[in-house]
C-alpha positions in Angstrom: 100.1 97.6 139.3 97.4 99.3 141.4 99.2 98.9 144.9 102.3 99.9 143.0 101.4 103.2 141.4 99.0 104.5 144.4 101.6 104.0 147.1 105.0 104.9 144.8 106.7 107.9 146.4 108.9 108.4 143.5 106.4 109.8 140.8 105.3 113.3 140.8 102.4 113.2 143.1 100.5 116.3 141.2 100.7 113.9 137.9 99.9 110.5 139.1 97.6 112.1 142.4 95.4 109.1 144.0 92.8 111.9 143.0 93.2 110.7 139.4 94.3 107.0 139.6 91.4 105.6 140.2 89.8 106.9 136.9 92.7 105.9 135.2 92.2 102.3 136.0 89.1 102.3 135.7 89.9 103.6 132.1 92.1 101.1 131.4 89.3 98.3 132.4 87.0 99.4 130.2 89.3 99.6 127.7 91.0 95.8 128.0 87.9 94.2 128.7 86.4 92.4 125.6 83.6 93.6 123.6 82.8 94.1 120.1 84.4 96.1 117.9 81.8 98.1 115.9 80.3 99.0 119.8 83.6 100.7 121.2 82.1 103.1 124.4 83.4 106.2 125.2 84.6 104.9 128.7 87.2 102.9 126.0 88.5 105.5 123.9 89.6 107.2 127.3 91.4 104.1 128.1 93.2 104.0 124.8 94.1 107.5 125.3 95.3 106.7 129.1 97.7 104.0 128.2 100.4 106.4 127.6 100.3 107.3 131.4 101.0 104.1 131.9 103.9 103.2 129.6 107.9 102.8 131.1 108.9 105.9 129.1 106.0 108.1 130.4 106.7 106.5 134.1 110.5 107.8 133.7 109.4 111.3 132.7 107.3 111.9 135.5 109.6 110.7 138.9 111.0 113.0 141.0 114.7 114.1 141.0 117.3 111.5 142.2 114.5 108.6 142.2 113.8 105.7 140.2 110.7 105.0 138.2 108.3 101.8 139.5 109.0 98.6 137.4 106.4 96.1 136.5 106.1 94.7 133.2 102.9 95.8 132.8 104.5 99.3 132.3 106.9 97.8 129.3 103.6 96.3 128.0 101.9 99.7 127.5 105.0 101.1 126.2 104.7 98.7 123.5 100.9 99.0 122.9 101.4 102.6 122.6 104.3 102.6 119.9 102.0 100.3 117.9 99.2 102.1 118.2 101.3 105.0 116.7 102.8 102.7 114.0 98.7 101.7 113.4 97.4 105.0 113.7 100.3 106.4 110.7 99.2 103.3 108.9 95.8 104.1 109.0 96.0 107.4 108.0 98.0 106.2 104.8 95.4 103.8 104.1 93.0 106.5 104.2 94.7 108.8 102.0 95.0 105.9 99.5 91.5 105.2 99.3 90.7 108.8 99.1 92.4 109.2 96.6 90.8 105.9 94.6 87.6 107.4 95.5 88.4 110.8 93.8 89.8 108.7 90.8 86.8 106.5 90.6 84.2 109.2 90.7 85.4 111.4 88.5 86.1 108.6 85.9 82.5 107.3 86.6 81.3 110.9 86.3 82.8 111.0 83.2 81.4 107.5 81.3 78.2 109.0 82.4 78.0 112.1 81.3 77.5 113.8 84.4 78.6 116.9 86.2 78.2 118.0 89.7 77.7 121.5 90.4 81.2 121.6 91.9 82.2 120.4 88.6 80.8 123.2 86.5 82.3 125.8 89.1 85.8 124.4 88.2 85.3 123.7 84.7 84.6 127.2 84.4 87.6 128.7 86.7 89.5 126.7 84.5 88.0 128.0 81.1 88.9 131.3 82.3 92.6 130.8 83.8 93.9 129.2 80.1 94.0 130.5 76.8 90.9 132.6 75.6 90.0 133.4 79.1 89.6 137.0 78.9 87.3 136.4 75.7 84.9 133.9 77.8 85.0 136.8 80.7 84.2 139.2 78.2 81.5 137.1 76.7 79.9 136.2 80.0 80.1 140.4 81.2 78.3 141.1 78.0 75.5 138.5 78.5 75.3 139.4 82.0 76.0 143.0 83.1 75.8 142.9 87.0 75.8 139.5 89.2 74.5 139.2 92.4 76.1 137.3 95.2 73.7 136.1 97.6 75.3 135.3 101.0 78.9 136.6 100.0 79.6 134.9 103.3 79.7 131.3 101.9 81.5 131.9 98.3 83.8 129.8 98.0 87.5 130.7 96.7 86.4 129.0 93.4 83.2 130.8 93.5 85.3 134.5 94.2 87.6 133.9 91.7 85.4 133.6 89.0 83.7 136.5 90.3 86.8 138.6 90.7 88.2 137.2 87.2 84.5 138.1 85.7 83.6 141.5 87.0 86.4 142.7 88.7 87.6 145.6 86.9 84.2 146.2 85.1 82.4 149.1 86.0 
């Protein structure tokens, strides 16, 4: 694959340059040779992400007019490895927005049999309180207690934290 790639005439020599070749293999060794998977090196993950200049499709894009793109089933191979690593990578993300999702469930459930709120929690509770029925009296109630609020580093309110300022002060003098 080596010999095949570094003396092909037919690929676009500004793409697949002996200048970069070597770095690409060297990629791809790192990246095929067995280790354990909780100790992945960087020198791997540019491997991974090297395959694709290596796979038939990727081959075909790159040759120059009228010319045919090097075969070798080592090219069909990556092709392969790289549509499932797409199929894995989509998967993954699915699984990850599952378990998100759990894990927002589950705390807020356990938050709940607990008795316990974050400060999050009472942000939104009360952006709530005053976006539903009797809002205006609660804002009302809160601009009487309170006449003036200070915002401390305006910079980091949130859009939670300026909405209840904006719905609490807003038009008050």
């Amino acid at each position: 694959v080596v010999a095949l790639l570094t003396k092909n005439k037919s690929l676009n020599g500004r793409v697949y340059s002996n200048r970069y070749l070597p770095s690409w293999f060297d990629a791809l060794e790192a990246y095929f040779a067995p280790v354990e998977p909780a100790r992945v090196c960087a020198a791997q993950r540019d491997g991974r992400d090297r395959v694709y200049r290596f796979a038939a499709g990727t081959l075909a894009m790159h040759v120059k007019e009228g010319c045919a793109p090097p075969s070798h089933r080592f090219f069909l191979a990556c092709e392969i490895l790289l549509e499932k690593r797409r199929l894995f990578d989509r998967q993954l993300i699915a699984i990850n927005h599952r378990l998100m999702a759990y894990v927002l469930e589950e705390l807020e459930r356990r938050k709940a049999e607990q008795g316990v709120l974050s400060f999050d929690d009472l942000l939104t509770h009360l952006d709530r309180a005053l976006h539903r029925a009797g809002g205006d009296a609660l804002a009302e109630a809160i601009r009487h207690r309170f006449r003036a609020a200070l915002v401390d580093e305006f910079q980091d309110t949130d859009r939670t934290q300026y909405r209840i300022f904006s719905t609490v002060y807003g038009d008050s003098p």
